[in-house]
N, C-alpha and C positions, 0 to 999 in steps of 0.2 A: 515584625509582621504588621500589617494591615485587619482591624475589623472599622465596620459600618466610619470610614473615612479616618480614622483615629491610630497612630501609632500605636501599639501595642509594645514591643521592644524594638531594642536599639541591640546590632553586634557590637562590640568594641574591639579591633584591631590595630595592634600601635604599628605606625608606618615609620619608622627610623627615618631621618632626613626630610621629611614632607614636612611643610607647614601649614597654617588653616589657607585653605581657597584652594588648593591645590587637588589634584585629580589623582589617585591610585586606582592603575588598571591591575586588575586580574588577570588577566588574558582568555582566552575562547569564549567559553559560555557563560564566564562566572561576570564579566563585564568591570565595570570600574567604580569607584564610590567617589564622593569628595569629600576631603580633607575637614573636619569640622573639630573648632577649638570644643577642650573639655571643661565644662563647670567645674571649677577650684573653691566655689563656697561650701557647707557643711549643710546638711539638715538637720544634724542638732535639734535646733530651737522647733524645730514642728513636730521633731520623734518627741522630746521631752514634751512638750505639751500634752502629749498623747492624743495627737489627733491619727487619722486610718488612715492609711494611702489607699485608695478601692481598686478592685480586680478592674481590668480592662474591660471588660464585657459587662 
């Protein structure tokens, strides 16, 4: 979702056979998305710090 310009969440849907740049359509109303590699590093080191992730809003 969308507030005041700013991502809010992200759906994650694995497309079997697709790789990043690439387009997966839905079909009718639900439309298409593209293809975007997933971050493979850890956050670890910021949760151990104990720093806050903040609400979106």
């Amino acid at each position: 979702g969308m507030v005041n310009q700013k991502t809010t969440a992200v759906r994650v849907i694995p497309a079997v056979g697709k790789k990043a740049g690439e387009t997966l359509q839905f079909g009718g109303l639900l439309g298409y998305a593209p293809i975007m590699k997933v971050n493979e590093y850890s956050c670890d080191a910021f949760i151990n710090r104990g720093g806050r992730i903040p609400a979106p809003i």
